[in-house]
C-alpha positions, 0 to 999 in steps of 0.5 A: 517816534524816537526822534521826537520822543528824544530830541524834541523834548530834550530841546524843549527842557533845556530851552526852558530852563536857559529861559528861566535861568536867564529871566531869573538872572535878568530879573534879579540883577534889575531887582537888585541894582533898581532897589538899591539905587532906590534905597540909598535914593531915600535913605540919604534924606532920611538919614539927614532928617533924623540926625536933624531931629534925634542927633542930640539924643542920639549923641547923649545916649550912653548905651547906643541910640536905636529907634524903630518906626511904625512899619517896623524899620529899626535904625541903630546908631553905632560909632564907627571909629570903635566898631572900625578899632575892636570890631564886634562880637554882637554881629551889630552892624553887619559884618559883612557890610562893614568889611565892604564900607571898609573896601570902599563901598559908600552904601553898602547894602543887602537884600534876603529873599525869602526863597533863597535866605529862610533863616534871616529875619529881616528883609535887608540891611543898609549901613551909612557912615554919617561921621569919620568918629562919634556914637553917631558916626554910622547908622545900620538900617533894617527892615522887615519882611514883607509877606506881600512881597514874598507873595507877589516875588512867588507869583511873579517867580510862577508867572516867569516859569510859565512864560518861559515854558510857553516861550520855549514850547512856542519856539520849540513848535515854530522852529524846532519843529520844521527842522525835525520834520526836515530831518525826518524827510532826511532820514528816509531818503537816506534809508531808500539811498540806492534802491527803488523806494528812494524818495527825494527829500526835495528840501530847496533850503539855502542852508545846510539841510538844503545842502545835505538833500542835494547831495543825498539825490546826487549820491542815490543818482551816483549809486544807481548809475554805478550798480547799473555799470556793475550790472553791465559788467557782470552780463558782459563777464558771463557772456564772455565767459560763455562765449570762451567756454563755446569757443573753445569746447568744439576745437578741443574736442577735435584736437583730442579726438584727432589724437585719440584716432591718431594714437591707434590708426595705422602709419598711412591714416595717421599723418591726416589725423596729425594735419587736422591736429595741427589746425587745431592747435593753430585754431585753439592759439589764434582764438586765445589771442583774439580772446585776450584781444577782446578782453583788453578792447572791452576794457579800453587799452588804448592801441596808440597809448605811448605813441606805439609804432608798428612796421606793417611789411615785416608784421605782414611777413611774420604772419604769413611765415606763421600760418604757411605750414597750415596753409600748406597742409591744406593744399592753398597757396599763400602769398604775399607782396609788400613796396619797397619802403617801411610803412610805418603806422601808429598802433600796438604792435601785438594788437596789429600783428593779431589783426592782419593774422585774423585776416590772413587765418580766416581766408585760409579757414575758408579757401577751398583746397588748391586755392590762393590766399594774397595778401597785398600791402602798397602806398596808394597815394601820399601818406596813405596805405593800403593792404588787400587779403583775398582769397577764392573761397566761395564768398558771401552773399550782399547780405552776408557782406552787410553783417560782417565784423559784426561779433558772432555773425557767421555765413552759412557756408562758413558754418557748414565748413567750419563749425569751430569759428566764432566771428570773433576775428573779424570783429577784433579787425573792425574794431581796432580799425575803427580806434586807430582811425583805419577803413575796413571794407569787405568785397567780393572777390569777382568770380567768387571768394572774399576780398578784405581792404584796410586802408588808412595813413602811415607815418611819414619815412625818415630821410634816408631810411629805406630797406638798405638802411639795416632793414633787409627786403623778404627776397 
């Protein structure tokens, strides 16, 4: 696998070689820091024993004095005032721990390790300054190497590489590897992100990858609900659509085949054929209304947003000013009665007016000719109001009734007298009654037709304010 392949090795590597790094660094510092405590330790006895015994010697010979023991170590004699003074060209003793004795260093010493110095001869080198001046004043200790040590430094340098790499593989497989297999639970839950094959990492670990999993469920969770809303969305918008295009196909089929006939009928065929026009264009107005209606509904404007206020008597008498002359050239009487005083109430003023104007069309649409259409607006008690639409059309059945305001719901008789309608009105009336807190009920109109109720509290008059207050009442 590519993760694996890459990061698990690449941790691996470097784990090995920080380990080493570190144990070799570690080591020499002990090494180093140990043996030169140990060196100085026993040359300061060996110093003294051997100025003890070979001083004199040492301080007569004219040359220098020199001396090399059976294992090879050599001791020189130098004096350190001279060396100090002129300096050497021989590079005896070792320059550079005469430049740090020169510092302050008591006992300077220097280790070469085989592996790291292959060209020098010697082990180490040590300077102890026995005396401020004198051929005996500073003594320079060499030693050789040691070819079991070098060997043993390589074992041991070999037994810190492997026990570093087993190291760094130990840990690599304890804890790098449930990590990586954390993350790889990781990756293909967000691969399945949003889609039917998601499957949660279910990682409950109190750390950042817990943290990381949680999210992943709530994001898969989040994304599922909001293509859920869009799918909603989208249907919703292709029945509305639907329903616009069904709507509207048949009354503009009747407006231009009124036209069409009434282009070419004679002068006494031809004012009917305007009439049934006119309904046509009141029919093709009012459902455009209902329509855009609809649409602000379904996407939740609030009608009481900003505190809206409408008066209902004066909406009342617009909408029956409005649809008098359809009313008129139907043959139907509409009328209407409102009190006194304004009645006030808390909705949108536009949203109201389309509403009592769906009523008011609708028993109109469905009177029989020659009939009645009321429309009654009254306080009934204190603080509430009441308005009643009826008409003597033919009704609906209990049944019917029980379905009305339901959106597309249409009585067979209404079907049959107009098949132009959609329910749509009606529902438009329930459904703002039932966000601005009004009762809608349907009736029947005893001995037949269909009596519609709204009922609901206004908002109480100002002091003083009446019709005489620059309201005039319809005469």
């Amino acid at each position: 696998m590519k993760l694996w392949g890459s990061l698990s090795w690449r941790i691996l590597v470097s784990a090995a070689v920080l380990g080493l790094l570190g144990t070799l660094g570690a080591t020499y510092l002990a090494v180093m820091l140990g043996a030169q405590s140990a060196l100085r330790a026993a040359l300061r006895p060996t110093t003294e024993l051997i100025m003890s015994e070979q001083g004199e010697a040492c301080r007569s010979a004219p040359e220098g004095w020199f001396r090399r023991t059976s294992e090879g170590v050599e001791v020189e004699a130098f004096d350190f005032a001279r060396v100090t003074g002129a300096g050497t060209s021989s590079g005896r003793p070792s320059p550079e721990l005469l430049a740090r004795m020169l510092q302050g260093e008591a006992q300077p010493v220097s280790f070469y390790f085989p592996l790291f110095n292959r060209k020098s001869s010697w082990g180490g080198i040590m300077l102890i300054r026995v005396a401020d001046a004198g051929p005996c004043s500073l003594l320079e200790y060499r030693w050789p190497i040691s070819s079991a040590r070098a060997s043993n430094s390589r074992w041991l340098f070999l037994a810190a590489v492997l026990i570093t790499t087993a190291m760094a593989a130990l840990s690599t497989f304890v804890v790098i590897h449930p990590l990586l297999q954390r993350l790889r639970q990781l990756h293909r839950s967000a691969g399945g992100l949003g889609s039917g094959g998601f499957v949660s990492a279910v990682d409950a670990g109190p750390d950042e990858l817990g943290e990381l999993s949680r999210v992943l469920d709530a994001t898969h969770e989040r994304v599922l609900a909001d293509a859920a809303r869009i799918e909603a969305q989208k249907h919703a918008l292709e029945r509305h659509l639907a329903d616009v295009a069904h709507d509207l196909k048949t009354p503009i089929a009747s407006l231009q085949l009124s036209l069409e006939l009434a282009s070419g009928a004679p002068d006494e065929q031809r004012p009917e054929l305007l009439v049934q026009g006119l309904e046509d264009t009141v029919y093709l107005r009012e459902l455009v209304e209902n329509l855009r209606l609809a649409c602000q509904l379904g996407e939740g404007v609030d009608p009481l947003a900003g505190e809206a206020q409408v008066e209902l008597g004066q909406t009342l008498e617009r909408v029956v000013r409005r649809l008098g002359l359809l009313a008129r050239r139907r043959g139907i009487s509409l009328e209407a009665a409102r009190p006194d005083e304004p009645v006030w109430v808390r909705c949108n003023p536009t949203m109201m007016e389309q509403a009592i104007g769906n009523l008011v069309h609708n028993a109109i649409t469905h009177g029989h000719n020659e009939g009645h259409v009321v429309a009654v607006l009254e306080t009934v008690a204190p603080g509430r109001f009441r308005l009643t639409v009826l008409d003597d059309g033919p009704g609906l059945t209990p049944a019917e009734l029980a379905h009305l305001g339901e959106r597309a719901f249409r009585s067979r008789e209404a079907r049959r007298r107009d098949p132009r309608g959609s329910g749509l009105g009606v529902s438009i009336v329930r459904e703002l009654s039932r966000r601005i807190g009004f009762t809608l009920a349907f009736e029947t109109n005893e001995p037949h037709g269909l009596k519609v109720v709204i009922e609901g509290t206004h908002l109480p008059l100002p002091p003083g304010e009446g019709w005489g207050e620059g309201i005039k009442a319809p005469g």
